[in-house]
MOPAC internal coordinates of N, CA, C and O (Angstrom, degrees):
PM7 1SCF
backbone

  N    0.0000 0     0.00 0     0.00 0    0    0    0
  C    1.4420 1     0.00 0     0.00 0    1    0    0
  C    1.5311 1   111.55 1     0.00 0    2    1    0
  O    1.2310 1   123.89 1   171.64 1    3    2    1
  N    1.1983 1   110.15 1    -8.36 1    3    2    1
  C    1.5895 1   126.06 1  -157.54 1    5    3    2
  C    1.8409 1    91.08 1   -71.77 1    6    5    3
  O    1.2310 1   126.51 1   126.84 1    7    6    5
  N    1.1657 1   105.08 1   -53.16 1    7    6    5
  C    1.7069 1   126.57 1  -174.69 1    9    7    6
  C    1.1179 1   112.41 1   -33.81 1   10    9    7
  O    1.2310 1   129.38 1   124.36 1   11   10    9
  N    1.8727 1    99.52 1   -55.64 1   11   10    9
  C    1.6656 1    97.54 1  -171.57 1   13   11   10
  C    1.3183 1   120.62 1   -78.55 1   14   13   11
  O    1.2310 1   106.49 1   177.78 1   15   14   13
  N    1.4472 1   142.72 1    -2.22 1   15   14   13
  C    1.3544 1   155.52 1   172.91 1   17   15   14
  C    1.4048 1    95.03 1   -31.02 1   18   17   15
  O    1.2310 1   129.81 1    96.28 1   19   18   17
  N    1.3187 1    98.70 1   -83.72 1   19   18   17
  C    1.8418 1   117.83 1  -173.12 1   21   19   18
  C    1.9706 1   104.13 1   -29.61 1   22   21   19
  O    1.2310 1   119.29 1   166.92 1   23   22   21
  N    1.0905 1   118.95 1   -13.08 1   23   22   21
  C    1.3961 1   110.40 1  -155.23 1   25   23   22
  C    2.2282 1    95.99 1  -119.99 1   26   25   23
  O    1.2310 1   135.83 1   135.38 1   27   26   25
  N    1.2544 1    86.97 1   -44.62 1   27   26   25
  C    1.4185 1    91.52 1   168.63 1   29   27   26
  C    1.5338 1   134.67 1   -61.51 1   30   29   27
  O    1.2310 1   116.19 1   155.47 1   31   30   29
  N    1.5929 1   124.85 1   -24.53 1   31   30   29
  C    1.4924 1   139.47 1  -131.87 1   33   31   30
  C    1.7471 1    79.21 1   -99.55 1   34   33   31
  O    1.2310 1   128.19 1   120.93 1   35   34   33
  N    1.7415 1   101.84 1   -59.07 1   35   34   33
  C    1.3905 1   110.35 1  -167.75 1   37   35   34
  C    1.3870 1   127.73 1   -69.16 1   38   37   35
  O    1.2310 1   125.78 1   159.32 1   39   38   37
  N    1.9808 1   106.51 1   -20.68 1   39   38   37
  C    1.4877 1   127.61 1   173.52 1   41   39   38
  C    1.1251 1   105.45 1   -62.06 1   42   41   39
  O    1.2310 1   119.05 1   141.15 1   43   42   41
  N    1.8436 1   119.42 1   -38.85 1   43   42   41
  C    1.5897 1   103.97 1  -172.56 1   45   43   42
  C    1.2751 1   109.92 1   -96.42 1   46   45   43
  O    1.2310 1   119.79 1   167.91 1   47   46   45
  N    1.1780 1   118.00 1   -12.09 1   47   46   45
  C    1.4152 1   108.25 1   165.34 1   49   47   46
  C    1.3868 1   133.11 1   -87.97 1   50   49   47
  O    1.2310 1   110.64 1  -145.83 1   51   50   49
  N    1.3456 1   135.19 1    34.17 1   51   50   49
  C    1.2160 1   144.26 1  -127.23 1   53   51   50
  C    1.7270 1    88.40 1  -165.56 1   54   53   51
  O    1.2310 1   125.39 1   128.49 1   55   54   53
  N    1.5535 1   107.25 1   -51.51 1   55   54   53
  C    1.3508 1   133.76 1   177.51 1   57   55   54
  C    1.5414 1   124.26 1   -39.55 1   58   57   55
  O    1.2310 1   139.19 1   123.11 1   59   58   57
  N    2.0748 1    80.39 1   -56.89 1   59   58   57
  C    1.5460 1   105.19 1  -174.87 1   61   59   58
  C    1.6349 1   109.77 1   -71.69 1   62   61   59
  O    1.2310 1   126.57 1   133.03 1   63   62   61
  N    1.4672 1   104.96 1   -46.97 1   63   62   61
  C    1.5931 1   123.23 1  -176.74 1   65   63   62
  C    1.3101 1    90.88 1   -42.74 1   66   65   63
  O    1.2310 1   119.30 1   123.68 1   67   66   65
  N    1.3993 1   118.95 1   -56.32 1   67   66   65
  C    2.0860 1    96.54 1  -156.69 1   69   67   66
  C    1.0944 1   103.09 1  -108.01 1   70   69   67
  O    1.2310 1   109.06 1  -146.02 1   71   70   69
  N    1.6318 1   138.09 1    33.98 1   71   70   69
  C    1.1461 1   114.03 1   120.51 1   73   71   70
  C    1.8944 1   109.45 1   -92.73 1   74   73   71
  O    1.2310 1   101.46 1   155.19 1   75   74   73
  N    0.9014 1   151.40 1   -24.81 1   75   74   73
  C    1.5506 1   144.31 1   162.23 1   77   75   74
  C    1.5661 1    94.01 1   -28.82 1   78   77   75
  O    1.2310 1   125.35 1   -50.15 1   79   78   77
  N    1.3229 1   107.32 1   129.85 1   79   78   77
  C    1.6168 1   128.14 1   165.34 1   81   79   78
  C    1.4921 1   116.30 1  -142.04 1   82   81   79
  O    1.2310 1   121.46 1   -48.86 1   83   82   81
  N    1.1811 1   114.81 1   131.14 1   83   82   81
  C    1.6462 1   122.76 1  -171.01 1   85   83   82
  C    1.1555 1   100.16 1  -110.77 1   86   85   83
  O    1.2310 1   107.69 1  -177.76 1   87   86   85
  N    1.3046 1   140.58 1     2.24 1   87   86   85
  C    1.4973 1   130.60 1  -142.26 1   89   87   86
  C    1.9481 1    82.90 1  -118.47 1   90   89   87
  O    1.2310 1   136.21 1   -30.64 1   91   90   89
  N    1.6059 1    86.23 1   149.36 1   91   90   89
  C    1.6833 1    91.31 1  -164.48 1   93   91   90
  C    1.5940 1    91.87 1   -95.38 1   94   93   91
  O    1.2310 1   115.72 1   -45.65 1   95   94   93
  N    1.5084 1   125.74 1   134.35 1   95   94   93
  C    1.6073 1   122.82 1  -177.21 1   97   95   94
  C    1.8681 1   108.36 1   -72.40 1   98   97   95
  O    1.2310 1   124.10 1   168.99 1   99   98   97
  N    1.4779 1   109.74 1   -11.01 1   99   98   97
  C    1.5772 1    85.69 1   177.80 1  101   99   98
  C    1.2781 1   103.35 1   -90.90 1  102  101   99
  O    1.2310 1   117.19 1   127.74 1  103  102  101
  N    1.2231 1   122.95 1   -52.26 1  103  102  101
  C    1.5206 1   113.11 1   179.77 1  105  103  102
  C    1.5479 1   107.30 1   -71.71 1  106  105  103
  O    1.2310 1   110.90 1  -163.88 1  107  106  105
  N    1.4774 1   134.72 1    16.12 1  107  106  105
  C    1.0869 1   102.06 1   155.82 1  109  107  106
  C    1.7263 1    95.49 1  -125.34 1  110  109  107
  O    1.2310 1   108.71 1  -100.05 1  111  110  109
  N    0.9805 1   138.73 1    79.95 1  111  110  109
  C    1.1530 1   149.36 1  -167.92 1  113  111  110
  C    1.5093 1   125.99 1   -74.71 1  114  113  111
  O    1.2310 1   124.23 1   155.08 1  115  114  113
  N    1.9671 1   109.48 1   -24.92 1  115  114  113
  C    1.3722 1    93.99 1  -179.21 1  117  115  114
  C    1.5969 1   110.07 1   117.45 1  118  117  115
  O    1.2310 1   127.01 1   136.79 1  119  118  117
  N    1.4393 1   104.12 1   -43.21 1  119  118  117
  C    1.5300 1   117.42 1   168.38 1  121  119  118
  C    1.4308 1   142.44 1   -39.26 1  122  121  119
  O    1.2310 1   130.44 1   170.75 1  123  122  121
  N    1.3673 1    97.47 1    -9.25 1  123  122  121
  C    1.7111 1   111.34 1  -165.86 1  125  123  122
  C    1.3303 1   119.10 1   172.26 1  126  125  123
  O    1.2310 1   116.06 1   -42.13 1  127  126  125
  N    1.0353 1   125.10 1   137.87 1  127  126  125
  C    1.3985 1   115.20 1   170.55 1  129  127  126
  C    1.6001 1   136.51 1   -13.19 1  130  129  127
  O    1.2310 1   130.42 1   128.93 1  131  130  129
  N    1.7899 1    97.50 1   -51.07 1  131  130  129
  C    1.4202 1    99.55 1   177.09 1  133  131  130
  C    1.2288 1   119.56 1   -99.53 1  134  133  131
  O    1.2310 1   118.08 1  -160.85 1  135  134  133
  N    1.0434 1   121.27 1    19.15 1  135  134  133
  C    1.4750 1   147.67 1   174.47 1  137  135  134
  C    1.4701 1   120.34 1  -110.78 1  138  137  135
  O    1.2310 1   127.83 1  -177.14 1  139  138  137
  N    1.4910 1   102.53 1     2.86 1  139  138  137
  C    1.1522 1   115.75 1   176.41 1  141  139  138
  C    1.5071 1   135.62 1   -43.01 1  142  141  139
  O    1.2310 1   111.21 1   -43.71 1  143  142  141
  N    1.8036 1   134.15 1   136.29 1  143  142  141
  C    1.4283 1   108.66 1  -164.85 1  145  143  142
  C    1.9159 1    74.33 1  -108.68 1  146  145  143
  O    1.2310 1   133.02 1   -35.77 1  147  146  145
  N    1.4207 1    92.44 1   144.23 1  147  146  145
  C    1.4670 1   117.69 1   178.32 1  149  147  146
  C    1.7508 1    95.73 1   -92.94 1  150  149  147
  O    1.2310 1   131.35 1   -42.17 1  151  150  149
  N    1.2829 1    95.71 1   137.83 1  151  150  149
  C    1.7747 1   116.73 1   174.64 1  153  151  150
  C    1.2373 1   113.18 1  -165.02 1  154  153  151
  O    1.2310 1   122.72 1   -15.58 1  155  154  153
  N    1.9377 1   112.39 1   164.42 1  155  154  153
  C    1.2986 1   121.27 1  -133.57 1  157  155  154
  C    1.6869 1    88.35 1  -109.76 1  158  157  155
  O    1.2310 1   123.27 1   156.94 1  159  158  157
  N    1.4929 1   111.33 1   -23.06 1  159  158  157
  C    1.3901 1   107.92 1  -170.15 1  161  159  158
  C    2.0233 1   102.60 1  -125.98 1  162  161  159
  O    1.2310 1   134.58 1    25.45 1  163  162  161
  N    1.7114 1    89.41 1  -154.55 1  163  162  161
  C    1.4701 1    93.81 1   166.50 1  165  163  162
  C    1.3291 1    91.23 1  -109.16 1  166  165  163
  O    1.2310 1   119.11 1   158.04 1  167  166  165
  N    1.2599 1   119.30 1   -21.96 1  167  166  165
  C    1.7268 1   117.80 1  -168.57 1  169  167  166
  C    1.0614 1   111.60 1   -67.88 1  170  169  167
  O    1.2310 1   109.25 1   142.50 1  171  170  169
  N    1.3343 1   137.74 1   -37.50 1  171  170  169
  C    1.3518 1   142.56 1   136.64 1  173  171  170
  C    1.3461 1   145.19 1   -11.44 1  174  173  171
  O    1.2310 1   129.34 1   129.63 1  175  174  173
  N    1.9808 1    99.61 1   -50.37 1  175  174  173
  C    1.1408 1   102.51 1   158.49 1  177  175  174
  C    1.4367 1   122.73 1   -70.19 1  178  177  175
  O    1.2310 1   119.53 1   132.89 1  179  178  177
  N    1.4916 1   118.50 1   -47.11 1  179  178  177
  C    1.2188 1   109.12 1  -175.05 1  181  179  178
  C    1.6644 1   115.61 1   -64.37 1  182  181  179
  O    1.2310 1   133.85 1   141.77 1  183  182  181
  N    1.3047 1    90.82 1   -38.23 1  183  182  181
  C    2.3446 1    85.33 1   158.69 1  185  183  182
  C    1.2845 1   110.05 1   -22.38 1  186  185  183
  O    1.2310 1   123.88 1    99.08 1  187  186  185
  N    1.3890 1   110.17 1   -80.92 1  187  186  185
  C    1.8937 1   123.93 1  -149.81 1  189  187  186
  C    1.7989 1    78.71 1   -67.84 1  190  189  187
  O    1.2310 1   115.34 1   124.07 1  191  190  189
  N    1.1733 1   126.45 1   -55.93 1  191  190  189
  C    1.6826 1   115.33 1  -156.57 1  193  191  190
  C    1.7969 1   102.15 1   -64.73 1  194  193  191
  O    1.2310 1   122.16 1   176.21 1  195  194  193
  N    1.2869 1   113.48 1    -3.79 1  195  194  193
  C    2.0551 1    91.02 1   175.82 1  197  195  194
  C    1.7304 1    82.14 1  -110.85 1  198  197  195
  O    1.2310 1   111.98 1   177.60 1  199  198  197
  N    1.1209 1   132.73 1    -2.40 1  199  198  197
  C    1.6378 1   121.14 1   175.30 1  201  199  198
  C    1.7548 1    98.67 1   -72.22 1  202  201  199
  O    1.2310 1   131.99 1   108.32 1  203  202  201
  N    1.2859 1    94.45 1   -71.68 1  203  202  201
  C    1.4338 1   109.29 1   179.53 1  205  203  202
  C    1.8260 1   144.69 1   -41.48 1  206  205  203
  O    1.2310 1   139.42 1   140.24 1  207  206  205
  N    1.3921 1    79.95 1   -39.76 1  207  206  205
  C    1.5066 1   105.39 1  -174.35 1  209  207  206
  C    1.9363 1    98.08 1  -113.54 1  210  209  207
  O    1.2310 1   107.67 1  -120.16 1  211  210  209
  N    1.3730 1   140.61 1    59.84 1  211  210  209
  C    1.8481 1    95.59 1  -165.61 1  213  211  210
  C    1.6917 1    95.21 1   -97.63 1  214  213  211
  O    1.2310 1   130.02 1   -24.20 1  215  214  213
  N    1.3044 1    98.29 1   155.80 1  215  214  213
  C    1.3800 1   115.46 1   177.81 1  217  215  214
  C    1.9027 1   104.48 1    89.22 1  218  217  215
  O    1.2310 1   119.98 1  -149.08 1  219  218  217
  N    1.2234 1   117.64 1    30.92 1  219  218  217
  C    1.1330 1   132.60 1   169.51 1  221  219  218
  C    1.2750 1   123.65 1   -80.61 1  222  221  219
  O    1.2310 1   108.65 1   -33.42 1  223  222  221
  N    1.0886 1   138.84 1   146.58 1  223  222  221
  C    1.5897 1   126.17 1   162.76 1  225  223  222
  C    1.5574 1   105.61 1  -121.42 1  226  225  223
  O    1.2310 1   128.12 1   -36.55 1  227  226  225
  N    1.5434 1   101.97 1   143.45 1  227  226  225
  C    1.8243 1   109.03 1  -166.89 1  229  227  226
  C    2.1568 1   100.93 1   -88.55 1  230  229  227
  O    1.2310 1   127.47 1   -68.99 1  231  230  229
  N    1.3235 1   103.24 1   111.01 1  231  230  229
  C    1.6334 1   103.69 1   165.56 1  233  231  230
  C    1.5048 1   116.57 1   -81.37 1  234  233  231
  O    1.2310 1   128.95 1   136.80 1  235  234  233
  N    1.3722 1   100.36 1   -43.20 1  235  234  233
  C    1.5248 1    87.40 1  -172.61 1  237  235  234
  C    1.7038 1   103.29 1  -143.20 1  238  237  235
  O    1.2310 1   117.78 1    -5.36 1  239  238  237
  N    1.4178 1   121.84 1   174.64 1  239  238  237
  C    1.2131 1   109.66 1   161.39 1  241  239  238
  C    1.8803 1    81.83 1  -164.66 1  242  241  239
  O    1.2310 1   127.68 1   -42.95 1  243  242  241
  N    1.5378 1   102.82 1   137.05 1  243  242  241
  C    1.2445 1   126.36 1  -177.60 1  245  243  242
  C    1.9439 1   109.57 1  -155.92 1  246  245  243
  O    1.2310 1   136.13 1   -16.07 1  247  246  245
  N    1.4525 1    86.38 1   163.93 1  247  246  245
  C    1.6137 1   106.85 1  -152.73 1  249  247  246
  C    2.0976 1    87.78 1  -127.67 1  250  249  247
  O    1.2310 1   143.10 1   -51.03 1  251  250  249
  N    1.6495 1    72.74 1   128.97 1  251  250  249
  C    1.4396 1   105.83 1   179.89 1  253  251  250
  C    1.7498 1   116.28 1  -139.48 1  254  253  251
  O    1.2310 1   110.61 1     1.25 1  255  254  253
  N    1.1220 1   135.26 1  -178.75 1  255  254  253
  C    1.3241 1   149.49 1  -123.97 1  257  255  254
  C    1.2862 1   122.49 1  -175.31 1  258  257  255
  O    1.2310 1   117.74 1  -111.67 1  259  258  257
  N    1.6781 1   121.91 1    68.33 1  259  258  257
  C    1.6872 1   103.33 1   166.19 1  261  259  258
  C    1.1431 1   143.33 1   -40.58 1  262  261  259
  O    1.2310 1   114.40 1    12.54 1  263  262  261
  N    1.5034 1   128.21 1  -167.46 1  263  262  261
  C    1.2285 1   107.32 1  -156.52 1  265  263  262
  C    1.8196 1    83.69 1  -102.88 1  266  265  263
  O    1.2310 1    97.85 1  -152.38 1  267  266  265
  N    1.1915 1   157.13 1    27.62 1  267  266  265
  C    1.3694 1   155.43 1   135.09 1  269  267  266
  C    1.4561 1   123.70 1   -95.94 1  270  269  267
  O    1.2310 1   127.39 1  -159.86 1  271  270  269
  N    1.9495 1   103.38 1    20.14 1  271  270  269
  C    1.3692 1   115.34 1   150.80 1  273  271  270
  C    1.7798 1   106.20 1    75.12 1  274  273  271
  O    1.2310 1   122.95 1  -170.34 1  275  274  273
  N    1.6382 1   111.95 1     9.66 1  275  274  273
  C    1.5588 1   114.77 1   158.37 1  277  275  274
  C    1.3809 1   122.81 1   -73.55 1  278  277  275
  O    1.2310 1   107.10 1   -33.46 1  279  278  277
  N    1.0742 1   141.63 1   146.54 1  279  278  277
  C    1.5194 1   153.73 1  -121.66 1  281  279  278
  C    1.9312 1    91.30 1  -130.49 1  282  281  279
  O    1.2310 1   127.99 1   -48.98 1  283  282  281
  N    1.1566 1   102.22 1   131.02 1  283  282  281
  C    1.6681 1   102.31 1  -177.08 1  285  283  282
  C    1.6934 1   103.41 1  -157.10 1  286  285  283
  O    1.2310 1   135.25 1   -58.30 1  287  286  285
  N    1.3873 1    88.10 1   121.70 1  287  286  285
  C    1.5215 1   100.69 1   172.53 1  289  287  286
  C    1.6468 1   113.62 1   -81.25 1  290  289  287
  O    1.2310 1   118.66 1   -27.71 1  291  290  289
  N    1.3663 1   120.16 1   152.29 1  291  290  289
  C    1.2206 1   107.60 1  -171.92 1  293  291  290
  C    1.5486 1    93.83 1  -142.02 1  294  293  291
  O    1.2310 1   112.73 1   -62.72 1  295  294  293
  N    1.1278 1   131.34 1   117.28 1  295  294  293
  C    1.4523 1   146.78 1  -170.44 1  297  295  294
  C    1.5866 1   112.09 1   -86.54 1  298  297  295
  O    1.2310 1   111.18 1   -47.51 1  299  298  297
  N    0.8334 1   134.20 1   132.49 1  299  298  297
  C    1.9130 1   115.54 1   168.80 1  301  299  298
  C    1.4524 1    99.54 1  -148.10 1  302  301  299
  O    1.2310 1   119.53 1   -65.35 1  303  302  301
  N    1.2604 1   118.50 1   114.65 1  303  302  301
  C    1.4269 1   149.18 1   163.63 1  305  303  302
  C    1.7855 1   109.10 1   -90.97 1  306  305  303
  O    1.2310 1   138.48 1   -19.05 1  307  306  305
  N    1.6100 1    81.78 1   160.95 1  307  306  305
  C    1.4670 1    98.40 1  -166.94 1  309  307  306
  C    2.1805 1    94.28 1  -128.63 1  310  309  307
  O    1.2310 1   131.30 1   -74.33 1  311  310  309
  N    1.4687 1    95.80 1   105.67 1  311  310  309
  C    1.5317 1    91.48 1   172.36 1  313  311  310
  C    1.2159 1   117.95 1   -52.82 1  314  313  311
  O    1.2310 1   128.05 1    -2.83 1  315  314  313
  N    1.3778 1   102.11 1   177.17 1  315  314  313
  C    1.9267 1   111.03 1   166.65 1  317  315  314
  C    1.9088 1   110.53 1   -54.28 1  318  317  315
  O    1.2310 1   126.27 1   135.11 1  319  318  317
  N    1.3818 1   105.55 1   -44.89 1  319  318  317
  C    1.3819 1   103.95 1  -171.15 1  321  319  318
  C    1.7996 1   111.23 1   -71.37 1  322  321  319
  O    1.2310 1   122.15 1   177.99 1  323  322  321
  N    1.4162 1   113.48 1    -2.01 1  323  322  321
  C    1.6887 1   106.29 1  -172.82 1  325  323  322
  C    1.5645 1   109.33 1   120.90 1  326  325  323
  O    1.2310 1   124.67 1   147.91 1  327  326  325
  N    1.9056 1   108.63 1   -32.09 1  327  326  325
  C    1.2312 1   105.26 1  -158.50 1  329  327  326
  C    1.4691 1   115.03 1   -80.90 1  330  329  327
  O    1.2310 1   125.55 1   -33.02 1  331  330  329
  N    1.1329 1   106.95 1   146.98 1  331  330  329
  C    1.7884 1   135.31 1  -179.20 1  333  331  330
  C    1.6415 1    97.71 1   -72.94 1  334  333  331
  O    1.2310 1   123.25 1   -64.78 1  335  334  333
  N    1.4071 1   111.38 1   115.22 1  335  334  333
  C    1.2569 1   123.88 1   152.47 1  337  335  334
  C    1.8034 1   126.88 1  -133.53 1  338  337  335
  O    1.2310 1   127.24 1   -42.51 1  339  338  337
  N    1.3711 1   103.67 1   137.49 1  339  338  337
  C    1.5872 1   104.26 1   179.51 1  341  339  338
  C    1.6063 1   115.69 1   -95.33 1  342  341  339
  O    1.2310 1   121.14 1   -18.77 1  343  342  341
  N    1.1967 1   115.42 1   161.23 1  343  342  341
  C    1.7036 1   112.80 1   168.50 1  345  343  342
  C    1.3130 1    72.49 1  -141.66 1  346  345  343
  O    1.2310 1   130.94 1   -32.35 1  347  346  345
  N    1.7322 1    96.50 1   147.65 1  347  346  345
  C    1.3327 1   130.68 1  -177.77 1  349  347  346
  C    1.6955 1   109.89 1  -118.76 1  350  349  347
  O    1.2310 1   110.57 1   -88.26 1  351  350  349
  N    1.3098 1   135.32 1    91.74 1  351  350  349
  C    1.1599 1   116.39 1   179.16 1  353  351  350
  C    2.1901 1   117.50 1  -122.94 1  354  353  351
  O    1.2310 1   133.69 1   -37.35 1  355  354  353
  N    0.8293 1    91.13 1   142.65 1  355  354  353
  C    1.7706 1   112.96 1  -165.57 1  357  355  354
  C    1.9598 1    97.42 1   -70.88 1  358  357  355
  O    1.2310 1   130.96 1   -67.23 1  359  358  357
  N    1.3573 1    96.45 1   112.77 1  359  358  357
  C    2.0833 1    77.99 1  -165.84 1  361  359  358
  C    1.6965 1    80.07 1  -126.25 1  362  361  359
  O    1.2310 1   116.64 1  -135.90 1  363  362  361
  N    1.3441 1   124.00 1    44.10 1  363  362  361
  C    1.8478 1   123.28 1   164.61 1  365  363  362
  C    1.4755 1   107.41 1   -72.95 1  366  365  363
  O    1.2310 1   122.75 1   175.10 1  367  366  365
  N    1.4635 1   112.33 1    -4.90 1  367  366  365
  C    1.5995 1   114.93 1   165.50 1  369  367  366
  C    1.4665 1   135.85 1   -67.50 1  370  369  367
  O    1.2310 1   130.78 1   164.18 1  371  370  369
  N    1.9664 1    96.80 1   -15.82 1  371  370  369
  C    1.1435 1   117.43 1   168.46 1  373  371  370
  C    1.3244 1   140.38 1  -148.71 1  374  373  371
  O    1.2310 1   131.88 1   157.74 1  375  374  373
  N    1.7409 1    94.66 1   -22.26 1  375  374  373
  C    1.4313 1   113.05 1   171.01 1  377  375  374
  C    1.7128 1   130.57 1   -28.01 1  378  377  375
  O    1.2310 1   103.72 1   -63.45 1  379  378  377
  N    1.3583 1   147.57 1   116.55 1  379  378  377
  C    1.4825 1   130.77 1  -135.17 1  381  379  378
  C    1.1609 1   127.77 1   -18.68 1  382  381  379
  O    1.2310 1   129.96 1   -91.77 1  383  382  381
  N    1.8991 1    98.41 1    88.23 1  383  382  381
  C    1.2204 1   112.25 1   148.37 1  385  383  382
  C    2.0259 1    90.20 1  -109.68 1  386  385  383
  O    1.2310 1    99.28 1  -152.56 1  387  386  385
  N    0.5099 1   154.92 1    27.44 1  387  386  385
  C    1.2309 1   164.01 1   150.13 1  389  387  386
  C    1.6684 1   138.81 1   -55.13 1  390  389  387
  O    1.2310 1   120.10 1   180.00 1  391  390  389

Protein backbone atom coordinates (compact mmCIF):
# COMPACT_ATOMS: atom_id res chain seq x y z
CA UNK A 1 0.00 0.00 0.00
CA UNK A 2 3.15 1.95 0.72
CA UNK A 3 3.50 2.42 -3.36
CA UNK A 4 0.37 4.04 -3.88
CA UNK A 5 0.96 7.13 -1.46
CA UNK A 6 3.18 8.83 -4.11
CA UNK A 7 0.11 8.70 -6.52
CA UNK A 8 -2.67 9.67 -4.10
CA UNK A 9 -1.07 12.93 -2.11
CA UNK A 10 -0.89 14.81 -5.59
CA UNK A 11 -4.49 13.29 -6.93
CA UNK A 12 -6.08 15.03 -4.02
CA UNK A 13 -4.47 17.90 -4.28
CA UNK A 14 -4.87 18.59 -7.84
CA UNK A 15 -8.62 17.56 -6.97
CA UNK A 16 -8.99 20.27 -4.42
CA UNK A 17 -7.11 22.99 -6.69
CA UNK A 18 -9.83 22.75 -9.46
CA UNK A 19 -12.53 22.91 -7.58
CA UNK A 20 -10.94 26.20 -5.46
CA UNK A 21 -12.19 29.31 -7.48
CA UNK A 22 -11.23 32.93 -6.64
CA UNK A 23 -12.78 34.45 -9.55
CA UNK A 24 -15.84 36.67 -8.58
CA UNK A 25 -19.09 35.32 -10.94
CA UNK A 26 -20.39 38.93 -11.52
CA UNK A 27 -17.46 40.41 -12.82
CA UNK A 28 -16.61 37.37 -14.34
CA UNK A 29 -19.85 36.67 -15.98
CA UNK A 30 -19.15 35.01 -19.31
CA UNK A 31 -19.77 38.18 -21.40
CA UNK A 32 -16.55 38.54 -23.18
CA UNK A 33 -13.38 37.47 -23.27
CA UNK A 34 -12.24 39.43 -20.31
CA UNK A 35 -15.05 38.62 -18.48
CA UNK A 36 -14.30 35.35 -18.97
CA UNK A 37 -15.68 32.41 -16.47
CA UNK A 38 -12.55 30.19 -15.90
CA UNK A 39 -13.30 26.25 -15.68
CA UNK A 40 -11.65 22.96 -15.15
CA UNK A 41 -13.63 21.01 -17.79
CA UNK A 42 -16.11 21.28 -20.79
CA UNK A 43 -18.59 19.68 -18.38
CA UNK A 44 -18.47 22.62 -16.49
CA UNK A 45 -19.18 24.76 -19.07
CA UNK A 46 -22.20 23.22 -20.07
CA UNK A 47 -23.10 23.17 -16.07
CA UNK A 48 -23.01 27.09 -15.65
CA UNK A 49 -24.64 27.34 -19.46
CA UNK A 50 -28.13 25.20 -18.44
CA UNK A 51 -27.84 27.25 -14.87
CA UNK A 52 -27.48 30.39 -16.68
CA UNK A 53 -29.15 30.22 -19.82
CA UNK A 54 -32.25 27.32 -19.07
CA UNK A 55 -34.41 26.68 -21.91
CA UNK A 56 -31.57 27.55 -24.30
CA UNK A 57 -30.59 25.69 -27.29
CA UNK A 58 -26.63 25.28 -28.08
CA UNK A 59 -25.80 26.56 -32.06
CA UNK A 60 -22.42 26.64 -31.94
CA UNK A 61 -19.44 26.31 -29.71
CA UNK A 62 -15.89 27.24 -31.06
CA UNK A 63 -12.32 27.84 -29.77
CA UNK A 64 -10.42 30.97 -30.06
CA UNK A 65 -7.16 32.61 -28.69
CA UNK A 66 -6.27 36.05 -27.18
CA UNK A 67 -3.78 38.00 -28.06
CA UNK A 68 -1.36 36.32 -24.96
CA UNK A 69 -2.17 33.00 -26.74
CA UNK A 70 -4.94 31.77 -23.80
CA UNK A 71 -7.40 29.27 -25.17
CA UNK A 72 -11.25 30.35 -24.86
CA UNK A 73 -14.23 28.54 -25.63
CA UNK A 74 -16.99 30.58 -26.82
CA UNK A 75 -20.56 29.03 -26.61
CA UNK A 76 -23.53 30.86 -28.51
CA UNK A 77 -27.05 29.78 -27.80
CA UNK A 78 -30.21 30.74 -29.14
CA UNK A 79 -33.01 31.58 -26.29
CA UNK A 80 -36.65 30.60 -26.39
CA UNK A 81 -37.43 34.11 -27.84
CA UNK A 82 -34.80 33.72 -31.05
CA UNK A 83 -32.18 35.69 -29.15
CA UNK A 84 -28.39 35.16 -29.82
CA UNK A 85 -26.34 34.85 -26.77
CA UNK A 86 -22.51 34.05 -26.19
CA UNK A 87 -20.67 32.70 -22.98
CA UNK A 88 -17.12 33.25 -23.08
CA UNK A 89 -15.16 30.91 -20.89
CA UNK A 90 -11.10 30.78 -20.29
CA UNK A 91 -10.41 26.73 -20.28
CA UNK A 92 -6.05 27.38 -20.01
CA UNK A 93 -6.91 25.22 -16.90
CA UNK A 94 -6.96 22.43 -19.21
CA UNK A 95 -6.85 23.02 -22.73
CA UNK A 96 -3.92 20.32 -24.11
CA UNK A 97 -2.94 18.99 -21.20
CA UNK A 98 -4.34 15.90 -22.72
Amino acid sequence: MKTMKPFFAPAIFFAFLSCASTQDLTTNDGSSMEKAIRVASVAKEYEIVREKCGGCKMKSQSLTFDDKKQPFDILTLVKPNGEEVKYYFNISKFYGRF
